[in-house]
C-alpha positions in Angstrom: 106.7 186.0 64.4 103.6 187.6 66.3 103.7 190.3 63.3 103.5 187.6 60.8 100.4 185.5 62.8 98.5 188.7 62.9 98.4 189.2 59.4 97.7 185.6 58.3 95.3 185.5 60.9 92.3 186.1 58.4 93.7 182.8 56.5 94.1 180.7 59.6 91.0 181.5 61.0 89.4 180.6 57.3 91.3 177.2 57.1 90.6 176.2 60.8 86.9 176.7 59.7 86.8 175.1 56.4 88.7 172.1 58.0 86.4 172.3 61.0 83.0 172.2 58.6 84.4 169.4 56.0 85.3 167.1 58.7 81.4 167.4 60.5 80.4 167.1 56.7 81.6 163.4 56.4 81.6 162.1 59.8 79.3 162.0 63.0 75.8 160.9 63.3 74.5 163.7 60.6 77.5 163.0 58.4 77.9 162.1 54.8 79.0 158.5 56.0 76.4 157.7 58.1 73.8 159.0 55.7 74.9 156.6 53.3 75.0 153.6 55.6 71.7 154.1 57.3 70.5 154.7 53.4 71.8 151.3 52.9 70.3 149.9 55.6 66.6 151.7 54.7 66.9 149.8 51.5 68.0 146.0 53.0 65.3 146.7 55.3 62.8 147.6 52.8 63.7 144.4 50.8 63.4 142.3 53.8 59.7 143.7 54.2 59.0 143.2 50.5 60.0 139.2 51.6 58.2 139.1 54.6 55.2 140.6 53.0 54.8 137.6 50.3 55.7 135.6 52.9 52.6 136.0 54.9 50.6 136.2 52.1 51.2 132.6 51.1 50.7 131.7 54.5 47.4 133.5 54.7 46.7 131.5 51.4 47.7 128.5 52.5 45.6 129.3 55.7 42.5 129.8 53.8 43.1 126.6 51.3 42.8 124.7 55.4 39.9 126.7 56.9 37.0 128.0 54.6 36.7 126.0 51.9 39.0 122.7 52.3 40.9 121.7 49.3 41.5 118.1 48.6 44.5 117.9 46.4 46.3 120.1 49.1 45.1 118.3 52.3 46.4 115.3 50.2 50.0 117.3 49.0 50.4 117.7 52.7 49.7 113.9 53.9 52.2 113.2 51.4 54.9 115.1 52.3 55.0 114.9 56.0 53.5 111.4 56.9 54.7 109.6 53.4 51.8 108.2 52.5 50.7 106.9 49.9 47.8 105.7 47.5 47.7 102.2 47.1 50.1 99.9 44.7 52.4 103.1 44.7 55.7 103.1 45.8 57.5 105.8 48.1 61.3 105.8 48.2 62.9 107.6 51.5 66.3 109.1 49.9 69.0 109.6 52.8 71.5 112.3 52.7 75.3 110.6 53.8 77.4 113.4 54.3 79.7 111.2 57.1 83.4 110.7 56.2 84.7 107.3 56.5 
């Protein structure tokens, strides 16, 4: 049995190693797996930026429409929509959500 180790012991060596290097290849922090997720994550990350970025442009629009020069028909658009007002003989219907179960 000893004889027989001793000469495969070449081919053990070789398939302990190739074993050893194909499991490091897929798995751990440097792995094949965890390259892929954190590439997924790079790319939801980058697409979340992309949002926030128009995001705080329209903001920063919206910002400027208040401060430099002020815009009537959106100082009015916003009187509208959060304090319901309205001009006068016009007519504003409140619509109410009923989601209860009777």
């Amino acid at each position: 049995m000893l004889k027989r180790l001793k000469n495969n012991y070449f081919l053990l060596l070789s398939t302990f190693l190739i074993l050893y290097f194909f499991f490091n290849l897929l798995s751990g922090q440097r792995g094949l797996i965890s390259y892929l997720e954190k590439n997924k994550n790079l790319s939801n990350l980058q697409k979340e930026e992309i949002l926030l970025t128009r995001q705080i442009s329209d903001l920063d629009f919206k910002n400027s429409l208040l401060s430099n020069n002020l815009d009537p028909d959106y100082i009015e658009t916003l009187i509208r929509e959060r304090f319901l007002f309205g001009k006068k003989d016009e007519t504003i219907y409140i619509i109410k959500n009923n989601d209860s179960k009777n």
